[in-house]
Every structure is written in structure tokens, then in C-alpha cells.
N, C-alpha and C positions, 0 to 999 in steps of 0.2 A: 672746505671738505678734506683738506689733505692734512691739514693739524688735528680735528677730530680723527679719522685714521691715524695717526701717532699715538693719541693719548691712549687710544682705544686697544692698538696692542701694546702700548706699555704697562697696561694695567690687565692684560692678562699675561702679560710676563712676568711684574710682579707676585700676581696671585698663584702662578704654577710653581717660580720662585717658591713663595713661602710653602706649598702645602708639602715640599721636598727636602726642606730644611727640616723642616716640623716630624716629620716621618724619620731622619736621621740623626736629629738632635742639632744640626747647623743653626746661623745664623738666617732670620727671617726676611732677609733681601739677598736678591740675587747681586745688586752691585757689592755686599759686604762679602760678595764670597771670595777669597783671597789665597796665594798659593797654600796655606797652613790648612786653610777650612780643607780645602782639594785633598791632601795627603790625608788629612783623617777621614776622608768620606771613603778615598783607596783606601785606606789600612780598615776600614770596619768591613768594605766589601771584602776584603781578602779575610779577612779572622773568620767572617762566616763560608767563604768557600772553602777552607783550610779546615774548619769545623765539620760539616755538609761532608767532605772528603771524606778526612775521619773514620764518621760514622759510617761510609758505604763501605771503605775498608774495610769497618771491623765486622759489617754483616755479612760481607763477602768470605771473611776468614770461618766466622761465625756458622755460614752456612756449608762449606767443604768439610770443615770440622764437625756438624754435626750429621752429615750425610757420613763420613766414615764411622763413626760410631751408631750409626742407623743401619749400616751393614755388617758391621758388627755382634750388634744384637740378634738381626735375624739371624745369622748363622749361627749363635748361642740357639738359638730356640728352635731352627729345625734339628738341631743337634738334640737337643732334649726331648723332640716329639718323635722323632727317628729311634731313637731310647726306649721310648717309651711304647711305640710301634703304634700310634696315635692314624687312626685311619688318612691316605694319602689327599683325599677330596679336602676333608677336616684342617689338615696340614697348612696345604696352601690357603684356605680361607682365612685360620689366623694370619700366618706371614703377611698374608696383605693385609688385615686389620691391622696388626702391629703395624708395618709402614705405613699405613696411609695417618695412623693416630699419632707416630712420633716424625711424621714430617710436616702436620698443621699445628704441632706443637713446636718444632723448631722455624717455622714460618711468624708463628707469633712472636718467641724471642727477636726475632729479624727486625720486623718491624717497631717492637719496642726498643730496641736497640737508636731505628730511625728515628725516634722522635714523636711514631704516629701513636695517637690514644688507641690501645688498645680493648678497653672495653666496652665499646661497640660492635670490635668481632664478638669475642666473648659472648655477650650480650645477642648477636645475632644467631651463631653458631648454637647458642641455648634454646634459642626459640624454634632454628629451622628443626633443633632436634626432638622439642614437644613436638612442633607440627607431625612431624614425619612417623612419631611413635605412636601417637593417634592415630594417622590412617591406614597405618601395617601393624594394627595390635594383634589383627591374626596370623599374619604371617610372620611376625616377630614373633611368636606364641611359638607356633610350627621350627620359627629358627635356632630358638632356644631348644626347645626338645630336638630336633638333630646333632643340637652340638654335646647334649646329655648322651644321645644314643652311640655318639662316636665316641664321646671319651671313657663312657661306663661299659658300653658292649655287650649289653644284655642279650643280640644277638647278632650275628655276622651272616656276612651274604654264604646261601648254602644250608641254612637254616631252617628245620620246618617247624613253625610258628603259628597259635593261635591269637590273634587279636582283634578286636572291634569286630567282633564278628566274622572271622576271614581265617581260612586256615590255606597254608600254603608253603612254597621255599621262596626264599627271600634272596630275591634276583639283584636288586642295586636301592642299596642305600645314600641315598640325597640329602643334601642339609637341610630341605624342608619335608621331604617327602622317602618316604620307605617304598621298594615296588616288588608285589609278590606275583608270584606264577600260584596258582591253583594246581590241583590236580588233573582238570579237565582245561587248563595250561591257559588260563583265563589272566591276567595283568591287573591284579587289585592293587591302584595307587589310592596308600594310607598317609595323610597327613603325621609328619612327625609328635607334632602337639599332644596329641590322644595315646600317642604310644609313649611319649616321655610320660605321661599322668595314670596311664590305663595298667590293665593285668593282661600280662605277655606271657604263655605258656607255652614255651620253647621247649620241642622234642626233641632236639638235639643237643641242650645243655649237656648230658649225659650222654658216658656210653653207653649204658645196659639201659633196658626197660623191662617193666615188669606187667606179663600179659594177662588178664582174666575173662575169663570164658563163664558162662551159665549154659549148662547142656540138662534139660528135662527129662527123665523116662516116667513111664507110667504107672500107675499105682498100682502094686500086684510083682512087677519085675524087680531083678533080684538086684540089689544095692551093690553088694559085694563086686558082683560079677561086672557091673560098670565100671566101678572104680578100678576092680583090677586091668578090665579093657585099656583104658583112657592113661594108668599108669604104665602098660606095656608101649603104648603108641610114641609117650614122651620120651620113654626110655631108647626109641628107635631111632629120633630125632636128634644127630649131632649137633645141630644148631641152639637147642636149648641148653642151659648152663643149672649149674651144680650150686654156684655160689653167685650173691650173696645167701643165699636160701634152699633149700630142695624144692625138686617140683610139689605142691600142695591140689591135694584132690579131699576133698568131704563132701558131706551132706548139708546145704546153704540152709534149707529152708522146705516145708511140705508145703506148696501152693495150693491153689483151687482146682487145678487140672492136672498139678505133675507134681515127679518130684524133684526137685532142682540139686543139682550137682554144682560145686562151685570149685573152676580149674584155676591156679596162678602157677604160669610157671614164670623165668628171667632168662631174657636175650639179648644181644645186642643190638642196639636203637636200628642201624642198618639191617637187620633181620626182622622187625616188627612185623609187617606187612605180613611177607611170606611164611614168616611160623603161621600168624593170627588166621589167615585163608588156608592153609595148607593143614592144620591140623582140625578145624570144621569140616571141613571133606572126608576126611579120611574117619572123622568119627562117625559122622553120619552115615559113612557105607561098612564100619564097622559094629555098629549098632542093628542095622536091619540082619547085617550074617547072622553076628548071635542071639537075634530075636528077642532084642529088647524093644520096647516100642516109644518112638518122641509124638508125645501127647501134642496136643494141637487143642484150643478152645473151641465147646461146643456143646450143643444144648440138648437135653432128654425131653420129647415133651408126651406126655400120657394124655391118653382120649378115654373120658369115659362117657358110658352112656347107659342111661336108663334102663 
């Protein structure tokens, strides 16, 4: 029993023996290993720890060096959007894309540097980012159009805007989303997407606006005497302006019921409202004094009989 026990671990000594030779290029018995075999098996473990080193050092350098020039940049670029006066929401958004894009890009260097294959990040990094584009194609939609609306500026918060149906002032602009106040002070959140692609009719591009009125009298009353009215009333009115144009009063049109008078006069966009209400009033009670009459639709009907 005790000689089979000998041979038994002698022949897994030699077998573990060889498969360590075999792995380092030695000699396939463990009795042939000798003080020479021993120093070359040190000197290959050391080339490769001495190697191994190396490379952490140089990704180590690799990666301080490229985090300063990652700080770098971004201070290039909010320098440039600050210039540019590029909205502040907008601003930081990029800043952090910029870093977070050139620091998976200096992580990759990193690791190619180590030694590891890098085209299986790559390669995963591509796919998380079909996945991810697929299930946010509407809100990537909407993120894109915010980042249109920041840098183009079609319109700015303070703004009163018609779009997608919706007219209002434009309270806070979001990178996905636009949010307006109403006039009856209602909170319509519009997705950006439809506004980067849509038609946006911003009252406030401008300073001046240009007002038009249709006021009817009746058929019989005197034409002259209206328009001379309606030009006395504008003429009273310091709010309305001279230029680009004179105030303009004619004759539009003889309708079915009246006869239409067509006003334009030019204000300034913060004066809209209060001309456009204030001078309806004031004709309407200047019309009944000098007994002109505003026609209203309505029907004659004759009875006859037999």
C-alpha cells in the first residue's frame, strides 16, 4: 500500500511538473529543472510584470493628460456659447455631452493602451445606442427640436406666439418641451418636436404691428362723414404712429347688409391690445352721436294675401 501511494504522487508530480514547463517554454520534468531553468522562469515573470507596469503607467499618464485637455475644451466651448449668448439650460446640456463623449473616448484609449480588445465595447456601445434610439425616437424627436429652438431662437421666453394651435407668452423653454401661459393664464406644455417642424407666429418678432379694423354703416349714410370721423379719432390717438405708413381709412367693399369701411392704422407691438379695444369703443359711441347707423343682418319678410 505504501509504494502504490509513492508511485501515485509521483506521477501527479510529474504531470503538474510538465503542464508548467509546457505553459512557460521549460523543460518537461520537474527533476530537469535546474538553477538556469529557475532564473529564466524569474526573468520571464519579471519582463512581464515590468511590461504590465509599463502599460498602467502609461494609461495612468494617459488618462490625467487627457482629463486636462477635457477641461480644456470645455472652457473653449462655454467661452464660445457665452459669445454666442447660446441659452443657459442649452449651455450646460452640451458641456456635459461634450464630457461625458470625450471621456468614453479617452477611457477607450485607456484600455487600448492595456492590452484589452477593444472592439467589443465599440461594438456594444453601438448597439446600446440603436437600442436606446429606437425607444426614445419621440423624445429624441422633441430633443432635437429644443436644441434647434435654443440655438435658432425663433422665439424667447416673454414671447407671444401662436402655435399648434395655442396662442400665448412663452413662460420656460425646456429641451424637450416649450411652456406657454394663455391669456386666461392656462399652462399649455408643447412638445418641442412640432415647434422645431411647425409654423410659429410670433407677435413679438417685431416692434411695430400693423392694426385692421372693418367697421359697417348703412346704406343711405354718408361715406365721407365716416371716414372723416374714424380719421379725426386716429388723429387723437398718440399711441398710433405715422410711420412705416399713414393711418389708411377707405371704402373695403359694399356687402349684403352694409357698407364696410376698412381701417389700418401702425402701433407698437406692446400697444396692440389697447389701440385695437380702445378705438372699437370709441367709434361705436361716435357713430350713434353723429347718426350714422352699424347695420346688423336681418331679414324683410312680406305677407301677402288674397
Amino acid at each position: 500500500m505504501p509504494q502504490e501511494f509513492d508511485t501515485i504522487a509521483k506521477t501527479a508530480v510529474d504531470s503538474v511538473g510538465t503542464d508548467i514547463s509546457k505553459a512557460i517554454g521549460l523543460p518537461t520534468k520537474l527533476d530537469q529543472l535546474t538553477g538556469e531553468t529557475l532564473n529564466l522562469f524569474a526573468q520571464k515573470i519579471l519582463q512581464q510584470i515590468l511590461s504590465f507596469g509599463t502599460k498602467i503607467l502609461i494609461a495612468i499618464l494617459i488618462y490625467f493628460v487627457g482629463r486636462w485637455i477635457i477641461k480644456k475644451l470645455k472652457r473653449i466651448c462655454t467661452r464660445i456659447f457665452e459669445r454666442r449668448e447660446i441659452e443657459p439650460s442649452l449651455r450646460t446640456f452640451l458641456i456635459s455631452l461634450i464630457n461625458i463623449t470625450l471621456t468614453i473616448v479617452l477611457l477607450v484609449i485607456i484600455v487600448s493602451v492595456l492590452g484589452i480588445e477593444t472592439s467589443s465595447f465599440v461594438a456594444l456601445f453601438a448597439s446600446a445606442g440603436v437600442a436606446i434610439g429606437l425607444a426614445l425616437s419621440g423624445t429624441l424627436q422633441n430633443f432635437a427640436g429644443g436644441v434647434m429652438v435654443l440655438l435658432f431662437k425663433p422665439y424667447k421666453v416673454g414671447d407671444v406666439i401662436e402655435a399648434q394651435g395655442y396662442t400665448g407668452t412663452v413662460k420656460e423653454i425646456q429641451i424637450f418641451n416649450t411652456i406657454l401661459n394663455t391669456l386666461d393664464n392656462k399652462a399649455i406644455i408643447i412638445p418641442n418636436g412640432g415647434l422645431a417642424t411647425g409654423i410659429i407666429n410670433n407677435y413679438s418678432k417685431e416692434n411695430i404691428r400693423r392694426i385692421e379694423w372693418i367697421y359697417g354703416i348703412a346704406y343711405g349714410d354718408d361715406f365721407d362723414k365716416a371716414r372723416t370721423l374714424i380719421l379725426n379719432l386716429i388723429n387723437e390717438d398718440n399711441r398710433i404712429l405715422n410711420s412705416p405708413a399713414e393711418p389708411f381709412v377707405a371704402l373695403n367693399k359694399l356687402g349684403d347688409n352694409s357698407v364696410d369701411i376698412v381701417v389700418r392704422v401702425w402701433v407698437q407691438s406692446s400697444e396692440y391690445w389697447n389701440v385695437y379695444f380702445n378705438l372699437n369703443e370709441r367709434v361705436y359711441k361716435s357713430f350713434e352721436q353723429a347718426g350714422l347707423n352699424i347695420p346688423f343682418p336681418q331679414m324683410d319678410i312680406h305677407i301677402k294675401r288674397d
